[in-house]
C-alpha positions as semicolon CSV with decimal commas, in nm:
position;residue;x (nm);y (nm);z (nm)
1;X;-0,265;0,277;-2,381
2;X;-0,204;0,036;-2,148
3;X;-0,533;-0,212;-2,041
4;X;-0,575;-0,175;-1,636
5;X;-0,500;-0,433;-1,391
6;X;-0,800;-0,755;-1,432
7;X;-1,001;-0,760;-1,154
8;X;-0,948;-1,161;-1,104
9;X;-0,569;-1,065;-1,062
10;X;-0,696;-0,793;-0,779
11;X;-0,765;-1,051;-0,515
12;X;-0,659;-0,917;-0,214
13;X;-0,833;-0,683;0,030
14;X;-0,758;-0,452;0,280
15;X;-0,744;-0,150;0,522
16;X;-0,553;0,163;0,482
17;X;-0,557;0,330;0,832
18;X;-0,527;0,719;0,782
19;X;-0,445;1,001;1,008
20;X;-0,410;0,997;1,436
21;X;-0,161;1,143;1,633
22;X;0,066;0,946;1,853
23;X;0,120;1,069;2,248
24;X;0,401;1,054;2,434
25;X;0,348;0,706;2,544
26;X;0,341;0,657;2,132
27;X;-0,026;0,531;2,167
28;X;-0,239;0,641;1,864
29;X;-0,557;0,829;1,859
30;X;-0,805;1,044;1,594
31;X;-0,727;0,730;1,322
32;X;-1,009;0,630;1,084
33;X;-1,000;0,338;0,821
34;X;-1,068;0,295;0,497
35;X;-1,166;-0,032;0,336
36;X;-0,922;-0,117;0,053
37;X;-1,068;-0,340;-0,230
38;X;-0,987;-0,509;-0,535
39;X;-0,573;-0,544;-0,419
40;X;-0,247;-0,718;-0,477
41;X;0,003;-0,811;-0,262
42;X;0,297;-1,001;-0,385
43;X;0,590;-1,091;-0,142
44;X;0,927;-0,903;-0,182
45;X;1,288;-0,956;-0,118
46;X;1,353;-0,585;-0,242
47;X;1,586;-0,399;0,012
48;X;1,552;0,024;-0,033
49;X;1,732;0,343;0,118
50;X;1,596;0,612;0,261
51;X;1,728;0,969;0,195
52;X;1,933;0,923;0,495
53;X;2,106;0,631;0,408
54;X;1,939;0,372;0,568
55;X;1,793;0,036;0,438
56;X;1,492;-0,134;0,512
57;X;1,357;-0,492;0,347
58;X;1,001;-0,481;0,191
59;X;0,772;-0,764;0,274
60;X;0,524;-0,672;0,008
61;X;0,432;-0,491;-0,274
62;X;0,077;-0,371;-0,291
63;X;-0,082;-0,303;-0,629
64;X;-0,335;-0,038;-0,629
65;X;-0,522;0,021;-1,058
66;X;-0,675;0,338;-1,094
67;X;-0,971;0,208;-1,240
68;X;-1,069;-0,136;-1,071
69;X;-0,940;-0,109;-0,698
70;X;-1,103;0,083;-0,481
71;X;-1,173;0,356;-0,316
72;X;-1,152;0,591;-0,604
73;X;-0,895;0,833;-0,564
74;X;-0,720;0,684;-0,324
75;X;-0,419;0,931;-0,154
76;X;-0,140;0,725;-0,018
77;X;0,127;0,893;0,230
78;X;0,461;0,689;0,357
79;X;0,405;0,554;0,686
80;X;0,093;0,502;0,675
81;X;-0,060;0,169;0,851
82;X;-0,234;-0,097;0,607
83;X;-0,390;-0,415;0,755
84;X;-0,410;-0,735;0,530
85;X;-0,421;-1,102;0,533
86;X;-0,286;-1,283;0,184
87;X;-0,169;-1,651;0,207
88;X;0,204;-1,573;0,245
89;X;0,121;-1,296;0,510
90;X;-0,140;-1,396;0,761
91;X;-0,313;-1,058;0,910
92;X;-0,075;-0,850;0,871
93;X;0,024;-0,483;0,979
94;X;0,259;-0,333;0,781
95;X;0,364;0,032;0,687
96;X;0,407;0,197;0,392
97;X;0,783;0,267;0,298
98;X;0,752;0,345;-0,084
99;X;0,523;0,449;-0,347
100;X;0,573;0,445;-0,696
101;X;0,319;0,534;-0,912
102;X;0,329;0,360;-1,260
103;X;0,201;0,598;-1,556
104;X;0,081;0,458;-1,888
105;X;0,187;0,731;-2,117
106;X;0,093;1,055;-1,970
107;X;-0,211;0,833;-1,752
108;X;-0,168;0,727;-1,380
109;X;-0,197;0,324;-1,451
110;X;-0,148;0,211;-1,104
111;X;0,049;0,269;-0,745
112;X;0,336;-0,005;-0,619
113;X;0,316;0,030;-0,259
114;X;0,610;-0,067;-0,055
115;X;0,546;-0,208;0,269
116;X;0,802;-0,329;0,563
């Protein structure tokens, strides 16, 4: 069994904006944020496809533990919105293309979150 992610390598923090509905003028409304604590985000060169064939470049990879980030039980859906500001990305707005989650045995360890 795998130890979980030290908290003095979680140094990041952030916001994971959830929900809303866009209208047709593709303004968002209804959205509510959730504070994201205990983080990493490493820069990426990592290029993925999509199902349909098409390739974007991640900026970042977020690292989310199971046990020392927080919220709790954190849910995390692809395209949703995070805000963050590291010292390779200054306040950023990225969304979520990818996320892996990384098991320990038959144990969630921790998500990889893909952002562009």
């Amino acid at each position: 069994m795998a130890r979980p992610i030290q908290k003095r390598l979680l140094i990041h923090s952030g916001v994971l904006v959830t929900g809303g509905t866009n209208d047709i003028w593709q303004n968002t409304s209804g959205t509510t944020e959730v504070n994201l604590e205990n983080i990493r985000f490493d820069n990426t060169d990592k290029i993925v496809k999509s199902p349909s064939n098409v390739e974007r470049k991640l900026t970042a990879i977020m690292f989310f533990d199971v046990k020392n980030s927080k919220p709790k039980g954190q849910v995390f859906e692809k395209n949703q919105i995070i805000k963050f500001q590291t010292e390779f990305l200054p306040l950023a707005e990225r969304r979520i293309e990818t996320i892996e989650e990384v098991y320990d045995g038959k144990k969630l360890h921790h998500y990889e979150i893909g952002v562009v």
